[in-house]
C-alpha positions as CSV (number, residue, x, y, z in Angstrom):
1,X,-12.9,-19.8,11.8
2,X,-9.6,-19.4,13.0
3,X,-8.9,-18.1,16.5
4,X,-6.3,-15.5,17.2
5,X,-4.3,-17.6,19.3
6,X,-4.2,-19.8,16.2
7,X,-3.6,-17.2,14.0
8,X,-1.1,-15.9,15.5
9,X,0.6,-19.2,16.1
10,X,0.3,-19.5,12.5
11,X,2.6,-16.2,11.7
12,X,4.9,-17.3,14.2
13,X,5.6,-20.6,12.9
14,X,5.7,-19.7,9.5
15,X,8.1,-17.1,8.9
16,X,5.6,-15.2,6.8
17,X,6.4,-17.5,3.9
18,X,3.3,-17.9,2.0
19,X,4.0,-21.8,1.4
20,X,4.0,-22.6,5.0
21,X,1.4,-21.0,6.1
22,X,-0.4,-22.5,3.1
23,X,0.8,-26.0,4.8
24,X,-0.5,-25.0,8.1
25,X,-3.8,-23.7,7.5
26,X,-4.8,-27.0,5.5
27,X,-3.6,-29.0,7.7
28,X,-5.4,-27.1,10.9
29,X,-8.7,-27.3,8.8
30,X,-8.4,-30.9,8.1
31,X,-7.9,-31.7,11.9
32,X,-10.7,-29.2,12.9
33,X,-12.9,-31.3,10.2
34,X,-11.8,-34.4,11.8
35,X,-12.7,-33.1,14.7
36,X,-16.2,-31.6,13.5
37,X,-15.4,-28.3,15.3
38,X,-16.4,-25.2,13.7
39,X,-13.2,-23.2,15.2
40,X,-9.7,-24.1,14.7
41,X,-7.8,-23.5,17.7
42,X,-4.2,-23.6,19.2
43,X,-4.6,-27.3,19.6
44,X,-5.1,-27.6,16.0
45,X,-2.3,-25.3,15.0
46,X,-0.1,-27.2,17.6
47,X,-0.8,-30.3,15.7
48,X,-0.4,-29.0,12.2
49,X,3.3,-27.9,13.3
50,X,4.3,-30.9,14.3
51,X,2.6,-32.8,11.4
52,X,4.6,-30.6,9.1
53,X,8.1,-30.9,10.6
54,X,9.8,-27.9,9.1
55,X,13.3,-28.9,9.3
56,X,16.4,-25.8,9.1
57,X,19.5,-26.7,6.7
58,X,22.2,-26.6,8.9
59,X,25.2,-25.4,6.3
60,X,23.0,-24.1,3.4
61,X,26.1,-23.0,1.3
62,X,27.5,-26.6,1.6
63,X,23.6,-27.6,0.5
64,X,24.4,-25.3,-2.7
65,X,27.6,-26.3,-3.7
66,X,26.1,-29.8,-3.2
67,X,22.8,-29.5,-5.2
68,X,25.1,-27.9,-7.6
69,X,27.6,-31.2,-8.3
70,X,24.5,-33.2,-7.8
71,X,23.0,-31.5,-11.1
72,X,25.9,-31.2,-13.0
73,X,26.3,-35.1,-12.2
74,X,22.8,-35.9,-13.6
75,X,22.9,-33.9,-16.0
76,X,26.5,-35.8,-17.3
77,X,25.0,-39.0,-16.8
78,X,21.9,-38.4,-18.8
79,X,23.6,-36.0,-21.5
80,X,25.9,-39.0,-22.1
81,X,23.0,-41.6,-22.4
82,X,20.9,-39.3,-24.9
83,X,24.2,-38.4,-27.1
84,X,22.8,-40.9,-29.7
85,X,19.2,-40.2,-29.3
86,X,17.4,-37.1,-31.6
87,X,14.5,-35.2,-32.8
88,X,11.2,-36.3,-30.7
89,X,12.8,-39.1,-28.9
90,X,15.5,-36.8,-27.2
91,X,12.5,-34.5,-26.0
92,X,10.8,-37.6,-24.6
93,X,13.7,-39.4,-22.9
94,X,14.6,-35.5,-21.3
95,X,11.0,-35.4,-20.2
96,X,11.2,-38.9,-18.8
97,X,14.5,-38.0,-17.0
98,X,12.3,-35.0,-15.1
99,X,9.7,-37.0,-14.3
100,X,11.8,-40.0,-12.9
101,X,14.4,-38.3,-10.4
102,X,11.4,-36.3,-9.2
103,X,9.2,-39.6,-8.6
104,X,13.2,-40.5,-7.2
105,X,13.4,-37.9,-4.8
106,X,10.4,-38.1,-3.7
107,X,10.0,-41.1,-2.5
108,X,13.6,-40.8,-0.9
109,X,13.3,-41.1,3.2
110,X,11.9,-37.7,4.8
111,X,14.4,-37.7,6.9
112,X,17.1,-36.9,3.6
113,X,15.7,-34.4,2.0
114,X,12.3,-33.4,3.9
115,X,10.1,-35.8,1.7
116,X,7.2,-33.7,-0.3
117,X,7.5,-30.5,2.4
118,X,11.2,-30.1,1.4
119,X,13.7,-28.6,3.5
120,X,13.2,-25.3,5.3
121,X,15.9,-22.5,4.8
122,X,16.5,-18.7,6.6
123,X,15.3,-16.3,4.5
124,X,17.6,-15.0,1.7
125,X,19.8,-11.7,2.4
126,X,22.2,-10.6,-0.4
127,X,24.3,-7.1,0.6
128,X,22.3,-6.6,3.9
129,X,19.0,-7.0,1.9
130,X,16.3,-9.6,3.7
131,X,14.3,-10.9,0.9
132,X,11.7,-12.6,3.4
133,X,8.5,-11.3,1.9
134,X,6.6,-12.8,-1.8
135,X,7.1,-9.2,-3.6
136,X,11.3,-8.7,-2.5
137,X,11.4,-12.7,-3.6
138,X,10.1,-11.6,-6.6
139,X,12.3,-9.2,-7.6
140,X,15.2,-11.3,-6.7
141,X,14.0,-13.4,-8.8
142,X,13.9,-11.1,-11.9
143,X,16.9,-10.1,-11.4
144,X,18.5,-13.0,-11.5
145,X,16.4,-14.2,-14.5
146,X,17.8,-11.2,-16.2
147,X,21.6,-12.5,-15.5
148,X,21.0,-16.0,-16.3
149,X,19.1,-14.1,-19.9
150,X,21.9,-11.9,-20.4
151,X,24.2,-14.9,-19.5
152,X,22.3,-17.6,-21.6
153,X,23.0,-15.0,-24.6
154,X,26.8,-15.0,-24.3
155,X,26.9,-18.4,-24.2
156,X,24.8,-18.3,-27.7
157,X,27.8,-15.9,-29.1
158,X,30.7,-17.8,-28.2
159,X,32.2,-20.7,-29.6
160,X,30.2,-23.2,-27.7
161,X,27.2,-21.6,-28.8
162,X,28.4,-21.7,-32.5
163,X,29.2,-25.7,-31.5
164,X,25.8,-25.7,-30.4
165,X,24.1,-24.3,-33.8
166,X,26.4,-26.3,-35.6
167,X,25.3,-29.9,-34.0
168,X,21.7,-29.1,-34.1
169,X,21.6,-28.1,-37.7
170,X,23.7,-31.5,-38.9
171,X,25.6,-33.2,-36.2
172,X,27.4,-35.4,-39.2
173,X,28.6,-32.4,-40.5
174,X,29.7,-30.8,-37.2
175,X,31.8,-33.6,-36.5
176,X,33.8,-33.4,-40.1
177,X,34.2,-30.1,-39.2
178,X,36.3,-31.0,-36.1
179,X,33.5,-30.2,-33.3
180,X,33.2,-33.3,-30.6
181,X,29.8,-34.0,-31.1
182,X,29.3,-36.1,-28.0
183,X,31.4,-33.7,-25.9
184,X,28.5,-31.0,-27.4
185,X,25.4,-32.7,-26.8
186,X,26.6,-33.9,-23.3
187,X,27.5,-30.3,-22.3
188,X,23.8,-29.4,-23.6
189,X,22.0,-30.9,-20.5
């Protein structure tokens, strides 16, 4: 179906990540069905490309420092705004706080943040490692999930994690006992 001009055009353009080229190749077969051809060509992959506007972050380290404040700010203004809420009604109003900034941010101009196709980046490199294909992402990924594990349980054995246990189990009580309840709960999200 494809041709190998196309094809190739296709690894060229998408950096061999397996969400562009995912992009690309639907939108190549929807123009070639537009078109009711039975092979999609350069013309089509030409098309796709632009259709897609993969944009580059131009500082990405500023970009993480700045998604970084950006979460920590949300997640202040919505800790301090569910400090009185609990049991199911907490789990909602969290649940509604996901699915509102991502309706938010997605219907932000695509010129901000890339609209629905996001924001393209280089490939990760960490020491002189490339992690530019799925299975090296992957592993990245594991091993970062194993920090953030191994992290998540020395937080659980210090003394905000005791504040933590202790607001959870009676938040009345926690707060006789000198822990600032609102202080906890707000640090929570």
């Amino acid at each position: 179906v494809f041709s190998p001009a196309a094809l190739k055009l296709i690894a060229s353009a998408s950096l061999g990540l397996t969400r562009r080229i995912n992009i690309l190749c639907d939108k190549s077969l929807l123009a070639a069905f537009a078109g009711n051809t039975h092979q999609i060509t350069a013309a089509h992959v030409k098309a796709a490309i632009r259709d897609a506007e993969f944009r580059r972050a131009s500082a990405p380290r500023l970009g993480l420092w700045l998604g970084g404040a950006a979460a920590a700010l949300f997640g202040l203004i919505f800790g301090l705004t569910a400090v009185r809420i609990k049991g199911f009604y907490l789990a909602l109003t969290t649940i509604a706080a996901q699915i509102l900034f991502h309706f938010l941010v997605l219907n932000l101009p695509s010129s901000w943040l890339g609209g629905a196709n996001g924001i393209t980046l280089e490939p990760a490199s960490l020491f002189g490692l490339s992690f530019d294909t799925d299975r090296s992402i992957y592993y990245l990924c594991l091993v970062v999930a194993c920090v953030m594990v191994a992290g998540a349980y020395g937080v659980i054995r210090s003394r905000h994690g005791r504040a933590f246990y202790a607001v959870r189990d009676d938040d009345v009580a926690s707060g006789m006992m000198g822990i600032d309840v609102v202080r906890t709960k707000a640090m929570a999200f």
